[in-house]
C-alpha positions as CSV (number, residue, x, y, z in Angstrom):
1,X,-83.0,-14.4,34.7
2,X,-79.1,-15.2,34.2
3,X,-78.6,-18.7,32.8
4,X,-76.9,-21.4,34.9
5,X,-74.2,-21.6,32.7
6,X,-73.5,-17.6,32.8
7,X,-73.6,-18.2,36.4
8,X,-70.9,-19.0,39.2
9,X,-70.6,-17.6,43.3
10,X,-68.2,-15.0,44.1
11,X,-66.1,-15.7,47.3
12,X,-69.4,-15.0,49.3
13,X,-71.4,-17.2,47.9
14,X,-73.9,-15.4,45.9
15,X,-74.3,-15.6,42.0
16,X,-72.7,-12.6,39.8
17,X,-74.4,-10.1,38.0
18,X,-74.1,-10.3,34.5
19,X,-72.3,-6.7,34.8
20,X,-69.9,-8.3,36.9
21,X,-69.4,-11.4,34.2
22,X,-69.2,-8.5,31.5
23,X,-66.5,-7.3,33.3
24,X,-65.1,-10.1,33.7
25,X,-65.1,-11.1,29.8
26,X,-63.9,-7.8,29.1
27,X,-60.7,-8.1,31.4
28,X,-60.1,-11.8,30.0
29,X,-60.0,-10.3,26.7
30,X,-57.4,-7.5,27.8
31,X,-55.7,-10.7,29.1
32,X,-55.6,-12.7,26.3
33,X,-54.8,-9.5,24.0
34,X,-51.2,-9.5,26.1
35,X,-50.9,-13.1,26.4
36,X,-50.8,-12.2,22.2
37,X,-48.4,-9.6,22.7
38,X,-46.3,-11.5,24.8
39,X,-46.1,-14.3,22.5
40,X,-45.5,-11.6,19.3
41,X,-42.3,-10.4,21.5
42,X,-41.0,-13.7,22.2
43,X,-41.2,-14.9,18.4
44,X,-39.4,-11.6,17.4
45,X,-36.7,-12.4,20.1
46,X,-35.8,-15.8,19.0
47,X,-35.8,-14.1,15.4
48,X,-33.4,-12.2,16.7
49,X,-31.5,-14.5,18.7
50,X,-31.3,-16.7,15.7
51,X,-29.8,-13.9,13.8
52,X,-27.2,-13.0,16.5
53,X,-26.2,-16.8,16.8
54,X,-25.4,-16.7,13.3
55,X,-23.6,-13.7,13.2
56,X,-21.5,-14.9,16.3
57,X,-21.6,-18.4,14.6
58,X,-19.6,-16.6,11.3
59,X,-17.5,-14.4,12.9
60,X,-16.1,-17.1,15.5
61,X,-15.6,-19.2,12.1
62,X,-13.7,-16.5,10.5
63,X,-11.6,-15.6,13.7
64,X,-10.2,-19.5,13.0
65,X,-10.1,-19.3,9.7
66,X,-8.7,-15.9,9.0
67,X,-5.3,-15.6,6.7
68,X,-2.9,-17.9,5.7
69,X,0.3,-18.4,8.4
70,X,2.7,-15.8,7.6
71,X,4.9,-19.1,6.6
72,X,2.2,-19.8,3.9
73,X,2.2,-15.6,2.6
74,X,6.1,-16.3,1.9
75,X,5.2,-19.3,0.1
76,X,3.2,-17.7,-2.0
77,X,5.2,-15.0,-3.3
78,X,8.3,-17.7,-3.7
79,X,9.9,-16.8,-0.5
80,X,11.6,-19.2,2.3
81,X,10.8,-18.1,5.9
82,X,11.7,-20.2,9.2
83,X,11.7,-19.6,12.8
84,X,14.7,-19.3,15.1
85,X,14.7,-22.4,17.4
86,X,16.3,-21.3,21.1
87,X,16.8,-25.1,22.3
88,X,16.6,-25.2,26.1
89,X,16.2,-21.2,26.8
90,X,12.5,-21.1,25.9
91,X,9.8,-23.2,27.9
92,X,6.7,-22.3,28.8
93,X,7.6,-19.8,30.6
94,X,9.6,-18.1,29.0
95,X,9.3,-16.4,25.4
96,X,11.6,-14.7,23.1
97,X,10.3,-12.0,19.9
98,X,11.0,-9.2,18.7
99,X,14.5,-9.8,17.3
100,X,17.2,-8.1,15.5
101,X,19.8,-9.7,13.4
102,X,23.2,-8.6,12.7
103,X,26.6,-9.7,10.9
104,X,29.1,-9.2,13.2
105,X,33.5,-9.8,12.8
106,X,31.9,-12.7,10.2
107,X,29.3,-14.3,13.1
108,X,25.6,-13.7,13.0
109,X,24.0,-12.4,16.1
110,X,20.3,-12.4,16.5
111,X,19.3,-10.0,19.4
112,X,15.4,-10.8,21.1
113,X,13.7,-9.5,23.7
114,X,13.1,-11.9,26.3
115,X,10.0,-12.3,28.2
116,X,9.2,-14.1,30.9
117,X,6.6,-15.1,33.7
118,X,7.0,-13.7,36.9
119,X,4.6,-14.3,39.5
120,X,4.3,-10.8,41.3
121,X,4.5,-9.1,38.3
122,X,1.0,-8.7,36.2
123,X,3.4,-8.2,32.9
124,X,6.1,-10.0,34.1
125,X,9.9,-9.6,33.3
126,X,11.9,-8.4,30.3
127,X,15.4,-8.3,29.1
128,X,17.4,-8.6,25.9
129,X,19.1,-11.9,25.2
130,X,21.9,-12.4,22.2
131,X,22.4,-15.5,20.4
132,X,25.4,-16.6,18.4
133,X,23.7,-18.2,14.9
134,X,24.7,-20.9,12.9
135,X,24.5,-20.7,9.0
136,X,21.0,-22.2,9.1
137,X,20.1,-19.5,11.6
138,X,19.8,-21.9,14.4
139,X,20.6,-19.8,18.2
140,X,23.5,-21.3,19.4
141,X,24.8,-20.2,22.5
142,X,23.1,-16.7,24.3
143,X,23.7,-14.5,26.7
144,X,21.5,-11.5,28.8
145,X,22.7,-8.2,27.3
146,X,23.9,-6.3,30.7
147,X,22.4,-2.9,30.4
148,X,23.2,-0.2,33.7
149,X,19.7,-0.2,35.7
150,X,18.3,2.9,37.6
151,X,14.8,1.6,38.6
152,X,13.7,-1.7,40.9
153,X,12.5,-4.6,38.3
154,X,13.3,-2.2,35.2
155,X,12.7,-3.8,31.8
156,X,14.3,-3.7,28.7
157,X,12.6,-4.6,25.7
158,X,12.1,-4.6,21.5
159,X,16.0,-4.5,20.8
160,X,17.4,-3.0,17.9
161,X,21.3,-4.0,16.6
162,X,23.0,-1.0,14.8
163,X,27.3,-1.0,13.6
164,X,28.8,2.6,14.2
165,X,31.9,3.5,14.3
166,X,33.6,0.1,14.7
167,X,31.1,-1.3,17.6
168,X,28.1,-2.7,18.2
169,X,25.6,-0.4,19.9
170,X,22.2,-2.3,21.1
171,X,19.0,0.3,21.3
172,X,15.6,-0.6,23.0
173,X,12.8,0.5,25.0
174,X,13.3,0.7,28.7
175,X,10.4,1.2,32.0
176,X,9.7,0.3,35.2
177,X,6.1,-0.2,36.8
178,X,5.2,1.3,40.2
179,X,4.5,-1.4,43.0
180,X,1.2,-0.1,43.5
181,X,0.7,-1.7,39.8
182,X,-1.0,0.8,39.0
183,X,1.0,3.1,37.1
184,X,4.5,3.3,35.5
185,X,7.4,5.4,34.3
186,X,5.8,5.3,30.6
187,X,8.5,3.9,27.3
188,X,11.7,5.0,27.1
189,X,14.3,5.0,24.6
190,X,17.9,4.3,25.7
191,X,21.6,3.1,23.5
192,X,24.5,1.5,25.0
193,X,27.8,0.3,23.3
194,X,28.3,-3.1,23.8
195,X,32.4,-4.6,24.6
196,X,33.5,-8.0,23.6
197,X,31.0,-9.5,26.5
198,X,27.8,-8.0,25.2
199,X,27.5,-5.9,28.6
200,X,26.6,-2.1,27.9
201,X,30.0,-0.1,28.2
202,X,28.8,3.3,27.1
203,X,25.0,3.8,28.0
204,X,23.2,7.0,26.8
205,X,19.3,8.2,27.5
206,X,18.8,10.9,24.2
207,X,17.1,14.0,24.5
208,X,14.8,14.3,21.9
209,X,10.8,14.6,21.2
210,X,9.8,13.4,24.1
211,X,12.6,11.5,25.8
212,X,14.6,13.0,28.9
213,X,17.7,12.1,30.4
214,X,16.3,9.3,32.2
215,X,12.9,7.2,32.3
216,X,11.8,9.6,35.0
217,X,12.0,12.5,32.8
218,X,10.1,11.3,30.1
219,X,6.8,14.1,29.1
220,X,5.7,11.1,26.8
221,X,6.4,7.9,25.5
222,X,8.9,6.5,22.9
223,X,9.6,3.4,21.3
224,X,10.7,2.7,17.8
225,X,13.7,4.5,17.4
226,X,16.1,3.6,14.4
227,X,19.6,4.4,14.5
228,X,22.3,4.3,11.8
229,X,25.9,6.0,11.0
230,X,26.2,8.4,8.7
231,X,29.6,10.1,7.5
232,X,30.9,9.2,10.4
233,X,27.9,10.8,12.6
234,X,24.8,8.8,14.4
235,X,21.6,9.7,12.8
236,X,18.0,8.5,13.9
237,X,14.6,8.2,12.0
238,X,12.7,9.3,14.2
239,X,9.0,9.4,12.4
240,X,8.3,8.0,8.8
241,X,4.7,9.1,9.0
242,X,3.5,11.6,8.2
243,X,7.1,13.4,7.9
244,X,10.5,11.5,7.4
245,X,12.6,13.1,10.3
246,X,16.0,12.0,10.6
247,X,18.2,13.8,13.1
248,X,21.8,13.9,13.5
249,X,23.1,13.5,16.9
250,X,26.7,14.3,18.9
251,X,29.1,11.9,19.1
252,X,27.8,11.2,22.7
253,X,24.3,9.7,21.5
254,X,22.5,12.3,23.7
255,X,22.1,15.4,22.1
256,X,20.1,16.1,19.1
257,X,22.7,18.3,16.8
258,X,20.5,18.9,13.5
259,X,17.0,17.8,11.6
260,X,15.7,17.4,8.7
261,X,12.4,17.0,7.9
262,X,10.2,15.8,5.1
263,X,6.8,14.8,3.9
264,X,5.9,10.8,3.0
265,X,3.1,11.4,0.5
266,X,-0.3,12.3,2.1
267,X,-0.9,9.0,4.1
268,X,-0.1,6.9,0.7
269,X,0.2,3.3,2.8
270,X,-3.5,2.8,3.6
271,X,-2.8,0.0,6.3
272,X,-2.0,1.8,9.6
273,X,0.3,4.2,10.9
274,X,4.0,3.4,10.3
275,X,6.4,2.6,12.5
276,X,10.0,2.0,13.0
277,X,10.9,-1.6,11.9
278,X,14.8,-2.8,11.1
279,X,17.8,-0.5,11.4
280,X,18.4,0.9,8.4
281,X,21.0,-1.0,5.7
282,X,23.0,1.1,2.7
283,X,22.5,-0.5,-0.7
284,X,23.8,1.7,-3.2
285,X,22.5,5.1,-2.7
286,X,19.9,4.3,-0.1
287,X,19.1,3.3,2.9
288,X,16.4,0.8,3.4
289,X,14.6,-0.3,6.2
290,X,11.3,-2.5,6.8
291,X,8.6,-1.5,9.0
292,X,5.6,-2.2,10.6
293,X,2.0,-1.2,10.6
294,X,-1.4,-2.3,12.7
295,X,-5.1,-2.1,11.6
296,X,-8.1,-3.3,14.1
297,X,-8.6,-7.2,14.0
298,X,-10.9,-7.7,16.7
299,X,-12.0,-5.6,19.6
300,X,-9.3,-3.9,21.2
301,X,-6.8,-6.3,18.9
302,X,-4.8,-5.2,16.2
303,X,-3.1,-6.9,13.2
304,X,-0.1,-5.8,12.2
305,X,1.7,-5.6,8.9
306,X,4.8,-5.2,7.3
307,X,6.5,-3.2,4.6
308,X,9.5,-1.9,3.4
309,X,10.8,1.2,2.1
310,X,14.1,3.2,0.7
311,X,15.1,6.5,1.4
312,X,17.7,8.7,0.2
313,X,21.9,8.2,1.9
314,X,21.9,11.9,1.9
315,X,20.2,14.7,3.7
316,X,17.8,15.6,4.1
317,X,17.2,11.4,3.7
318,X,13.8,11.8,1.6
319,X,11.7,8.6,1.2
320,X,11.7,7.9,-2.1
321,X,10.4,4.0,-2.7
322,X,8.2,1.8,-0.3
323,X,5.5,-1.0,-0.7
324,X,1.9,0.0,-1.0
325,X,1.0,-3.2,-0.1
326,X,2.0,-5.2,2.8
327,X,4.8,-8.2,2.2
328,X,3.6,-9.7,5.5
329,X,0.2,-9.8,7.8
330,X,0.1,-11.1,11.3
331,X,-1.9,-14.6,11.2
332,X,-3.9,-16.5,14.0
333,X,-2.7,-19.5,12.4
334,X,0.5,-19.0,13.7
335,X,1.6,-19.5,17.6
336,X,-0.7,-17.2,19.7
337,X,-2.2,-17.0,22.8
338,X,-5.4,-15.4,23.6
339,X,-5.5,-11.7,24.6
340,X,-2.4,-10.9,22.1
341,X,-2.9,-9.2,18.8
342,X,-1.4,-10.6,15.7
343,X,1.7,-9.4,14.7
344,X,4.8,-9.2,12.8
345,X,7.4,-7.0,13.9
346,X,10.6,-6.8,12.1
347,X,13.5,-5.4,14.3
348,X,16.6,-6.0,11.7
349,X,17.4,-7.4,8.4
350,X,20.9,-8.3,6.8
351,X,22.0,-7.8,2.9
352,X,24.5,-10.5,1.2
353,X,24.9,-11.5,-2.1
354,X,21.5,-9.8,-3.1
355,X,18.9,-11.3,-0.6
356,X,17.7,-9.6,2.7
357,X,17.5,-11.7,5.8
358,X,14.7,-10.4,8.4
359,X,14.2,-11.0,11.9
360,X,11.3,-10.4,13.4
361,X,8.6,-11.1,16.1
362,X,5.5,-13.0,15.1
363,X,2.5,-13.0,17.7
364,X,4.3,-11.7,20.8
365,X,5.2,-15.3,20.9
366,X,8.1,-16.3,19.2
367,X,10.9,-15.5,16.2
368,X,10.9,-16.0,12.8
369,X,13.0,-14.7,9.9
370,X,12.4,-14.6,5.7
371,X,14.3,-14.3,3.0
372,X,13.5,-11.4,0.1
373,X,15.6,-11.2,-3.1
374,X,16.4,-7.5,-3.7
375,X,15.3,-7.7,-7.4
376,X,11.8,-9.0,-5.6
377,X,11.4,-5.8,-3.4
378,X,12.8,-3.3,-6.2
379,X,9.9,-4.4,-8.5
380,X,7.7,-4.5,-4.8
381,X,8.0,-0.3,-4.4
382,X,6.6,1.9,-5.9
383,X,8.1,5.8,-6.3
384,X,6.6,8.4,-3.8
385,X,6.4,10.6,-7.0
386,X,4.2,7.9,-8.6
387,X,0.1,8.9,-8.4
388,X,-1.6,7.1,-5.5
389,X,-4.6,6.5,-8.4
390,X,-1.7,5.2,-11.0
391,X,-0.7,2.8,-8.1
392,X,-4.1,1.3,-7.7
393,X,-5.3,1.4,-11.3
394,X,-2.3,-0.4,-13.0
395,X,-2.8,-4.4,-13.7
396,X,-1.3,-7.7,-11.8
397,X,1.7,-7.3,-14.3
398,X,3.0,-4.0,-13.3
399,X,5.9,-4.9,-10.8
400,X,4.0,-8.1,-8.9
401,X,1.3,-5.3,-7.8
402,X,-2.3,-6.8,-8.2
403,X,-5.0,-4.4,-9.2
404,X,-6.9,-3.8,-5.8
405,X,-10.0,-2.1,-7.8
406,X,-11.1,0.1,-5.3
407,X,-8.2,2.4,-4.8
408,X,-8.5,6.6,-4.7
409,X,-9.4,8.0,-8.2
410,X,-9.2,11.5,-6.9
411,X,-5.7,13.1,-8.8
412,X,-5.3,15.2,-5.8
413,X,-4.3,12.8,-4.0
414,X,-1.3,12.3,-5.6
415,X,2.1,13.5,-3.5
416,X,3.1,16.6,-3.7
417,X,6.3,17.9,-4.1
418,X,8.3,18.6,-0.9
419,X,8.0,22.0,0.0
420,X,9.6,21.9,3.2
421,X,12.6,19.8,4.7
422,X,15.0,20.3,2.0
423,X,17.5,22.2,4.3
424,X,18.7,21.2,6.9
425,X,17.6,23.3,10.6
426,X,19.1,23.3,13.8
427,X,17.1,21.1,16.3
428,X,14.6,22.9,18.6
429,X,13.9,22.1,22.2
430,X,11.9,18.7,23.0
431,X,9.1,20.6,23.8
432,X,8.6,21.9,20.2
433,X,5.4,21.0,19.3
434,X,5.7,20.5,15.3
435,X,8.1,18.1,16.1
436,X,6.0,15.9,18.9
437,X,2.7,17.0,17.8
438,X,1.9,13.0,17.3
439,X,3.1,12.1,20.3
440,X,0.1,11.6,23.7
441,X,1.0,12.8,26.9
442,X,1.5,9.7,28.8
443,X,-1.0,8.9,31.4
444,X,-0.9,6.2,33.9
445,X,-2.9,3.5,32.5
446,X,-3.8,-0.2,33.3
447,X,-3.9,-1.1,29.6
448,X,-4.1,0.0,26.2
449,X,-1.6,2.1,24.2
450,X,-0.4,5.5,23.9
451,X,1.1,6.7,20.5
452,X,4.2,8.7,20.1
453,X,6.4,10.4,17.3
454,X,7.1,6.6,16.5
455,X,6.1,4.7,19.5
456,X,3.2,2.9,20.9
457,X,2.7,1.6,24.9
458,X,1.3,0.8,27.6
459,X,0.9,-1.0,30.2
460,X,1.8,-3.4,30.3
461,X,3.6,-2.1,27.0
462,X,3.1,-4.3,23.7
463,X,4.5,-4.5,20.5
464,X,2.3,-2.4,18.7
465,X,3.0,-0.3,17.9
């Protein structure tokens, strides 16, 4: 006989069978086993909650932390840098980056690309503005740089300031974006001569890589271009890395006339690909020129760096000096907004009395410039001829270049000498593909960036690269 306290009714009344309350103890154990199971799981997810929450909890704390203001970075190597104030032309608004600087008929002019809000438009509006500058490089008064337009709402953007032969010519990246939104004409690299208004007298669309004769004829993007005179002639750097190719143009800034082309050193800068910076300046028997660079920062984010570096004043205009380390990094600490990488962009630099003056954008926000003595970035580079290992191996005395520790220790790494470039070639169709091999196709996009032989873009187009 089942005791009473083994006993209960079922639903009809009667007493269970001690089967039945077997089965039942067996099931409440299969219960209780998962109840176990459940509980295991949920510790292990906390665990791992906890875990994630610190991780997050770090890297949010090193997102504010991260570097020093690019202010601070001059400071430390015994540099002044400032920012160019605009006065009543920038608001909210309305910002102004990515500038160039120039000495012109004794007055300093500071080109910048002028961005601002426009409610129909999901990247707004851009146009190049130049300032008259005051000794203490504070804008003065400005005016819109009138360049011809082709296209409804087409931009003009990332201005670059070059002197040949006895005028001011004003290069930048021009586009226009489709009303659907959804697509647009891709970067595009256009010139004009400027007359004694700043309004484009001589406008010119060079064919070249690949660049057509108008932002409709583009088979790529472009941005980054560098012109400078030469003997009398108007030469571009088209690509630093990973050839040096400087071509010579026509008198009438459109077609490509000859090209010369050599190798920078297996990749030697290890902080992104480089890209046209500042329009090349003559001191002594080079040309030098600083440039930028980007790295990933966060997510889809980049930080961008800059460097310098000298190249031969004859052809076939061979690198021959740069900086293996960057003089500047873009910096949260300075004026940013979210959803823009960090940057610093330098579009043109000056050379008096021994000390470079350069302009550039910082953030996508705003304008800064810094002073470098030339005796600083002399012992700064480094020769292209010099061993990448030698470069990283050699102590915190040599030249101001701190030993890293972990650079390449394989001799083969060290550049080459140039076998190819040396002589000059005529310039091949746009479509060659040694030339352009670097360069996307350009695809309608919504965002990101597209590469080219010098360029970066998208839409809506950034500084970048």
């Amino acid at each position: 006989m089942i005791p009473k306290w083994l006993t209960r009714l079922n639903e009809e009344g009667k007493q269970i069978t001690r089967d039945e309350f077997e089965a039942l103890v067996s099931e409440n154990k299969l219960l209780n086993d998962e109840n176990n199971e459940l509980v295991d799981r949920v510790n292990v997810l906390e665990r791992d909650n906890a875990e994630l929450k610190q991780n997050f909890d770090y890297m949010v704390q090193s997102l504010e932390d991260d570097i020093p203001s690019i202010a601070v970075q001059a400071k430390d190597s015994g540099w002044e840098l400032g920012w160019f104030e605009f006065g009543k032309a920038k608001n909210p608004d309305v910002r102004f980056f990515n500038c160039s600087i120039t000495r012109w008929k004794g007055e300093l002019m500071l080109f910048a690309r002028r961005s601002h809000n426009v409610p129909h438009l999901l990247v707004g509006m851009n146009d190049i503005v130049v300032f008259k500058l005051n000794e203490n490089l504070h804008a003065m008064s400005g005016v819109k740089v009138g360049f011809p337009t082709t296209l409804r709402e087409q931009h003009h953007e990332d201005p670059r300031v070059t002197q040949m032969f006895g005028h001011l010519f004003v290069s930048g990246t021009t586009f226009s974006v489709a009303k659907d939104r959804k697509s647009w004409t891709g970067a595009h690299q256009v010139i004009g001569r400027l007359n004694e208004n700043f309004q484009v007298d001589y406008p010119a669309d060079p064919i070249y890589g690949h660049n057509g004769g108008s932002p409709l004829m583009g088979t790529g993007n472009e941005k980054n271009w560098l012109w400078f005179e030469h003997e009398g002639a108007p030469h571009l750097v088209y690509m630093t890395d990973p050839e040096h190719i400087v071509v010579r143009f026509k008198q009438n800034l459109i077609e490509p006339d000859i090209e010369y082309k050599t190798p920078f050193g297996h990749n030697i800068w290890k902080h992104g690909h480089i890209r046209g910076g500042s329009t090349p300046v003559l001191v002594g028997d080079h040309y030098w020129t600083f440039f930028h660079s980007s790295t990933p920062w966060f997510g889809p984010k980049r930080r961008y760096h800059m460097g310098a570096l000298a190249f031969e004043a004859k052809p076939p205009f061979k690198i021959t000096r740069y900086t293996p380390l960057p003089l500047l990094s873009g910096s949260k600490k300075d004026e940013w907004h979210d959803f823009l990488p960090l940057v610093v962009f330098p579009c043109g630099a000056i050379f008096e009395n021994g000390m470079w003056t350069i302009s550039m954008g910082v953030n996508d926000c705003t304008s800064a410039w810094i002073k470098i003595p030339h005796a600083d970035l002399k012992k700064l580079t480094k020769s292209t001829n010099e061993p990448i290992k030698a470069l990283f191996e050699k102590g915190p005395q040599d030249d101001g270049v701190a030993n890293t520790g972990n650079g390449p220790n394989d001799p083969s790494l060290a550049p080459e000498p140039p076998s190819r470039g040396d002589r000059p070639s005529v310039a091949k169709p746009a479509a060659d593909k040694n030339r352009t091999r670097h360069a996307r196709k350009r695809k309608p996009s919504k965002n990101g960036t597209v590469s080219d032989g010098d360029a970066s873009g998208g839409l809506p187009p950034s500084t970048g690269a």
